[in-house]
Each structure stands twice: as structure tokens, then as C-alpha cells.
C-alpha positions, -999 to 999 in steps of 0.1 A, spaced: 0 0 0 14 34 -8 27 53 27 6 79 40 5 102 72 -21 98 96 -31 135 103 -39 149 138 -72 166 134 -72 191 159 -40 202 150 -57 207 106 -58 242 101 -94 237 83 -106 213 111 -138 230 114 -143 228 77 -136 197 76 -162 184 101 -192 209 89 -185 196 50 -181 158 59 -211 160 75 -231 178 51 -215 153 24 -207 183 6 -188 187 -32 -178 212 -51 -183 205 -89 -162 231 -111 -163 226 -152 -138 247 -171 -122 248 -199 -83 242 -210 -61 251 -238 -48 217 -251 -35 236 -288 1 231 -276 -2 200 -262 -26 188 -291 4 197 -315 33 185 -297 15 152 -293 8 148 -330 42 159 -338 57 130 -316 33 104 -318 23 105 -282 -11 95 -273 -28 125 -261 -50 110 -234 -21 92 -217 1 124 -220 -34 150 -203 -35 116 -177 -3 120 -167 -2 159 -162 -34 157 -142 -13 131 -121 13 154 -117 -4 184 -109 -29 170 -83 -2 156 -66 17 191 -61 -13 202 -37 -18 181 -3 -52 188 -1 -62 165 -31 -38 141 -11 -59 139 19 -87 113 25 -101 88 48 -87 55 60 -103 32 85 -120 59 102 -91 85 103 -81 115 81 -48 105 63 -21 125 39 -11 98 14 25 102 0 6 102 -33 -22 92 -51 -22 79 -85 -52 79 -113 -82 51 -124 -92 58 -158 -125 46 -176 -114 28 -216 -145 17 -241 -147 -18 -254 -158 -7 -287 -174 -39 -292 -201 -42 -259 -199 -3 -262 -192 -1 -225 -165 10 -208 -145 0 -177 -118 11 -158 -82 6 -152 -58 19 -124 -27 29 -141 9 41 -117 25 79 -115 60 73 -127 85 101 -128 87 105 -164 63 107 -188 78 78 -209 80 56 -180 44 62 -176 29 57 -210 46 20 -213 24 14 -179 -7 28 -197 -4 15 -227 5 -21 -210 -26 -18 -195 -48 -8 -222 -32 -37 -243 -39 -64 -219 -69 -53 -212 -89 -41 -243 -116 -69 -247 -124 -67 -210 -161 -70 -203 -162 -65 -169 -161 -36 -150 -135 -29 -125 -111 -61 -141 -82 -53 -123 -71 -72 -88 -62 -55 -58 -70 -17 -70 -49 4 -48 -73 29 -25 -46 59 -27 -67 66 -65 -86 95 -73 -106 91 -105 -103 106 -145 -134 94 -163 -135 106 -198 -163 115 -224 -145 119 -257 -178 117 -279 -191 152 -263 -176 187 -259 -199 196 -230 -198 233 -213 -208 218 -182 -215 174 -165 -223 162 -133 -227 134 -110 -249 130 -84 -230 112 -50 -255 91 -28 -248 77 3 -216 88 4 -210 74 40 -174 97 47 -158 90 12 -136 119 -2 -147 125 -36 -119 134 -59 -133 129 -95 -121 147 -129 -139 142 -156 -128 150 -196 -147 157 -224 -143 162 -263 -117 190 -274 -129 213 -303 -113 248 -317 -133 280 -306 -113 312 -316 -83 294 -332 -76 273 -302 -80 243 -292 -104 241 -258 -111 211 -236 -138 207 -211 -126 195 -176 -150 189 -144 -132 187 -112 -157 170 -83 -140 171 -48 -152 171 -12 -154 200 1 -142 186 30 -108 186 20 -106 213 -2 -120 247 -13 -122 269 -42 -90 280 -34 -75 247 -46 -96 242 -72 -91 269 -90 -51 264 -85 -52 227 -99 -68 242 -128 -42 272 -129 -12 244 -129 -24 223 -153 -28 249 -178 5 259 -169 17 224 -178 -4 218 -214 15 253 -219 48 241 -217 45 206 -229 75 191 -214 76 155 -213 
């Protein structure tokens, strides 16, 4: 299991916003839009797949902000060391999709052979979580490449004190000569605030911007 830090409450800076949102099973649900024309090019220059290349900047970004690192084991409120992405693939012959945990790496290379091991071994999977022994240090990227949508949501029932940290993507297309890509972030508010929203979303632009592998 990855390493993580259990976390004394009363000594969390937002413990009061923590135990008013957990309670109220609260989540913020932010959609945006990204400028992927950069990354778009450089990933059609290279040959890079451009969904394992966004997966793996999300990865990296949400990692650079403890808040998204924070969630709930066995009844306590934990840091973990990091927290690596699930991701949703379509069978393109059931038409459904299912969904694969795939490892942060240090490099972008390192991680695409992962991701593209993965999606290899798995791609006439008809079941839905196929995988053994999913790690719980995930947060989720589920992805609707059929729809440029300005805005998507989920509804969370019974959410019993799970942290929520869900990103979900959705069909680029070119508005004013660039290349725009919807992007829902879903978190507990419990954990987080607008605040860090609104800097995952400034990061990860920052990243597509400069493209570095």
C-alpha cells in the first residue's frame, strides 16, 4: 500500500471545515475549460497519445497540492505520500467501458509504457473494474471523448465519509483558433475549497503550456 501520514485533526488548520462539510456530504463540482493547442500539436508531432500524455499531467499536478492528497482510511483522516489515477477505456465492441488503475511514474515515458501495457492487456475486458487488488490511494479521470460539454455532473448518494476526488474530460474542439477542452473537477469540500480548485486548474494549464515531457 502506498505510505501515508495519519493526520492529527485538531491540530488541521481547516478542522472546522472539515467536520461541517463531511457532514453535510458536501462537493464542489467546477467545469472549465483548457487550452490543449500546444499539447494537441506537440502530441501529433511526436506520436504521443494525447489522453495518456493529459493523464499523466493531471497526475502530476494534483499531486503538487496536499489537499487533493488527503482522505479517509479506516475511520481517520490521512495525507497519502501520493495518489495515482483510475481511468474509464470503451470496449468498442459491448460499447461499455471499464476502468483501469494505471501508476504515476517520474517521467512521462516511464508512464505511458504502464498505460499502454494496461490498455493492451486489457482491451476486450467485459467486466467492469477487471483489475485485482486496486490500490485505495486513486482518485478518478473518467472521460467523455464523444461530447464537448460546457458543463456534466454526477450525483454522489450515500456517500457514508468517502472523499470525492473525480475529474472528468470531455471532447476538445477549436473555438477562436484554439483548441479548448472541457474538464470537471468534483472534490469534497471537506478537504478542499475553491482555493485549490481553482489552483489545480491554474497548474495544469500551466503544464499543457509548456509541454515538457
Amino acid at each position: 500500500m502506498e505510505k501515508f501520514e495519519v493526520i492529527d485533526i485538531k491540530q488541521l488548520d481547516r478542522a472546522e471545515h472539515f467536520h461541517f462539510f463531511l457532514q453535510m456530504e458536501t462537493v464542489i463540482e467546477v467545469t472549465v475549460k483548457l487550452d490543449v493547442t500546444e499539447a494537441v500539436a506537440m502530441c501529433k508531432k511526436d506520436g504521443i497519445c494525447f489522453q495518456s500524455f493529459l493523464l499523466f499531467k493531471i497526475g502530476q499536478t494534483i499531486n503538487q497540492i496536499e489537499n487533493f492528497r488527503y482522505d479517509i482510511f479506516d475511520g481517520k483522516l490521512i495525507r497519502w505520500e501520493r495518489i495515482i489515477p483510475t481511468f474509464c477505456f470503451f470496449n468498442n465492441s459491448s460499447k461499455l467501458f471499464y476502468t483501469l488503475c494505471v501508476d504515476m511514474a517520474d517521467n512521462f515515458h516511464e508512464f505511458d509504457i504502464c498505460y499502454q501495457k494496461e490498455k493492451k492487456q486489457y482491451a476486450d475486458c467485459k467486466t467492469l473494474f477487471p483489475q485485482e487488488n486496486v490500490p485505495m490511494n486513486i482518485f478518478n479521470v473518467s472521460c467523455i471523448p464523444w461530447l464537448h460539454f460546457e458543463h456534466f455532473s454526477s450525483n454522489f448518494k450515500k456517500m457514508e465519509n468517502r472523499i470525492v476526488k473525480m475529474i472528468t474530460i470531455g471532447k476538445y474542439k477549436e473555438e477562436n483558433e484554439k483548441l479548448m477542452l472541457p474538464l470537471t473537477i468534483q472534490v469534497s469540500h471537506a478537504i478542499a475549497d475553491g482555493y485549490h480548485v481553482a489552483l489545480l486548474v491554474d497548474n495544469l494549464q500551466k503544464e499543457l503550456n509548456l509541454v515538457n515531457l
